[in-house]
VEXDREN-2710 file (C-alpha; in Angstrom, 1 decimal):
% VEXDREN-2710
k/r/px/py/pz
1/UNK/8.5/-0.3/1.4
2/UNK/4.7/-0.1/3.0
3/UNK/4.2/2.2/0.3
4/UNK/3.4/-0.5/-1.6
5/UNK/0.7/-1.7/0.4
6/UNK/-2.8/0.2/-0.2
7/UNK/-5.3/0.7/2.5
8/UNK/-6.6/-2.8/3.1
9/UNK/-3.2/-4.3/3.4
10/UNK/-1.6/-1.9/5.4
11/UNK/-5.1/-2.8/8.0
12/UNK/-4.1/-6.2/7.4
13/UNK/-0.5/-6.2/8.5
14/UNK/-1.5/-4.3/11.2
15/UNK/-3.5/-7.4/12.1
16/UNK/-0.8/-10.0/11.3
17/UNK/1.4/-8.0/13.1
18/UNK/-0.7/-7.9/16.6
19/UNK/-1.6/-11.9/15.8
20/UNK/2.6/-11.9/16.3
21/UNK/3.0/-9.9/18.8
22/UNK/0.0/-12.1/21.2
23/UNK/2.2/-15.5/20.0
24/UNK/3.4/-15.9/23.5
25/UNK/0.3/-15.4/25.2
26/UNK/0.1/-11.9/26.3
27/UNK/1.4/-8.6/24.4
28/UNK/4.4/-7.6/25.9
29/UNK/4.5/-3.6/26.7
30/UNK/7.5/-3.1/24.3
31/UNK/5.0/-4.6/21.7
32/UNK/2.5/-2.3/22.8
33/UNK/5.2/0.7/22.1
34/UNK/5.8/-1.2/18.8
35/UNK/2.3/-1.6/17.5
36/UNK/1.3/2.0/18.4
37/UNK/4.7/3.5/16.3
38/UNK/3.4/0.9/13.5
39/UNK/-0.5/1.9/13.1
40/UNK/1.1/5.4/13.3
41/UNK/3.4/4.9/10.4
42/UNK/0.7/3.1/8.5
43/UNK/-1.8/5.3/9.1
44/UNK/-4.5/3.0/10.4
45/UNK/-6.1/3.9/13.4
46/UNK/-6.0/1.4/16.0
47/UNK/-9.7/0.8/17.1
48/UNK/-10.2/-0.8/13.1
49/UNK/-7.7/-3.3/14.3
50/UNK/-9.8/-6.4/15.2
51/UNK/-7.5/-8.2/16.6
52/UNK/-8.7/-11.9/16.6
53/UNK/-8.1/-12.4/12.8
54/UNK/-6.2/-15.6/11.9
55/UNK/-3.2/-15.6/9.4
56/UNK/-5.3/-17.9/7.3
57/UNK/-8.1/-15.1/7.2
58/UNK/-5.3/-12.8/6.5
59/UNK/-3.1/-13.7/3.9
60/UNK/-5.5/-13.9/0.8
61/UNK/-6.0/-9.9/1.2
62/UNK/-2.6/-9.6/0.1
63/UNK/-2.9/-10.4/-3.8
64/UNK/0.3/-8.8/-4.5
65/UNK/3.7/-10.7/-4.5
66/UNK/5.5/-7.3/-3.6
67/UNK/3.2/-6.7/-1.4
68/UNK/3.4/-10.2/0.6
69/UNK/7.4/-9.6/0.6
70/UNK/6.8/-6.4/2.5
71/UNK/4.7/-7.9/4.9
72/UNK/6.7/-11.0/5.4
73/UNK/9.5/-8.5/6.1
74/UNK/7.9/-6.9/8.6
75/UNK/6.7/-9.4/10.6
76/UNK/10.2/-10.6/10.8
77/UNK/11.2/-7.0/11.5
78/UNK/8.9/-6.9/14.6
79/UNK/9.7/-10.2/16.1
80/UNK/13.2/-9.3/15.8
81/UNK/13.2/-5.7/17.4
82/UNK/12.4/-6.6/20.9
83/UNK/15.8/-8.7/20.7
84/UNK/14.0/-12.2/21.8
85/UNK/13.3/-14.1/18.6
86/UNK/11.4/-16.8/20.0
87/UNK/10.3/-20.7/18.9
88/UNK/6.5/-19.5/18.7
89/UNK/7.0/-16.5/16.7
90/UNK/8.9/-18.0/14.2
91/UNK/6.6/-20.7/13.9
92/UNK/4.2/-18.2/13.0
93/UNK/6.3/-16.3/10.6
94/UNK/6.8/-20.2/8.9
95/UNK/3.2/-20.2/9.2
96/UNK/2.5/-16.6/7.1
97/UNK/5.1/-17.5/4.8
98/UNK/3.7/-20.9/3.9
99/UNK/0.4/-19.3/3.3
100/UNK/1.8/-16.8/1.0
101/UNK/3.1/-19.6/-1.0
102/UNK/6.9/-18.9/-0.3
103/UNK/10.1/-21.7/-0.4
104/UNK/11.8/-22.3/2.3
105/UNK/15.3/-20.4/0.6
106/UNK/13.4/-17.0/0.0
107/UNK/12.0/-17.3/3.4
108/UNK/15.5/-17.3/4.9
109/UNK/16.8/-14.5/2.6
110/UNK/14.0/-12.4/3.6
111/UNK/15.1/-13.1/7.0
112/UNK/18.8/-12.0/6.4
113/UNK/17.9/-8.9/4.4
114/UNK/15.6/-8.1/8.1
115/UNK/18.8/-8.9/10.7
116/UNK/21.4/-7.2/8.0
117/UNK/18.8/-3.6/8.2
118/UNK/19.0/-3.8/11.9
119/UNK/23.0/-4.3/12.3
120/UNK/23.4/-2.0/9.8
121/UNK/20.8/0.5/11.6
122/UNK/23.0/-0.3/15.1
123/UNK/26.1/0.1/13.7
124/UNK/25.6/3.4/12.4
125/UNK/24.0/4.6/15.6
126/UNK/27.4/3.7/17.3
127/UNK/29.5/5.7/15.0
128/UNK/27.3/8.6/15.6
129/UNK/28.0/8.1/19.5
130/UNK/31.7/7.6/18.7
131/UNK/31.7/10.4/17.1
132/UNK/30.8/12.5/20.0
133/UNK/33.7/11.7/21.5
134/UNK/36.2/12.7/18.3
135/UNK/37.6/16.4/17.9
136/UNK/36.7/17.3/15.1
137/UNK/38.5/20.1/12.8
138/UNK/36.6/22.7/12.1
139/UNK/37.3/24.3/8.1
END
């Protein structure tokens, strides 16, 4: 799905997602981990990341309804992958989805669709451990 996003918003995610990540005062270091896999996958180098920009600043660079779906769906991806989905980071992810104009409903599916990627990701990593433990027939 970040395909979608071109240069500027793939930056700016990167910058919504470190505003996250800082919600609860300090970065955690599995954030740190996080953040460095994302700027990798993204392809933005870490030093262009500001890092005191402010959802409100943030939000108009992406013009794009796909492209505010992606990034709504990863900020809900990062808060949840740390397994503590706190009261300030979803009041920030309330806060980027407001400013991207989106209802309430939408917000919520976007939500599931995040939590039903990640059990279904967990899931199939226990079936491939399970598996290591089945004989399996060899044709």
């Amino acid at each position: 799905m970040i395909d979608r996003l071109n240069r500027d918003e793939r930056l700016a995610m990167m910058e919504l997602l470190w505003y996250l990540a800082k919600t609860d005062g300090k970065v955690p270091e599995v954030y740190n981990e996080l953040l460095r896999e994302y700027a990798e996958l993204l392809e933005v180098d870490p030093s262009d990341i500001d890092g005191e920009l402010t959802p409100e600043e943030l939000v108009p660079q992406f013009q794009n309804p796909a492209s505010r779906v992606v990034v709504l769906q990863e900020v809900f991806r990062l808060a949840q992958l740390d397994g503590i989905f706190t009261i300030g980071e979803e009041s920030v992810i309330l806060d980027i989805a407001s400013l991207m104009g989106f209802p309430m409903e939408f917000v919520q599916r976007v939500e599931q669709w995040v939590i039903d990627g990640i059990e279904w990701t967990l899931n199939g990593e226990k079936l491939i451990d399970e598996s290591t433990h089945l004989v399996l027939r060899k044709h």
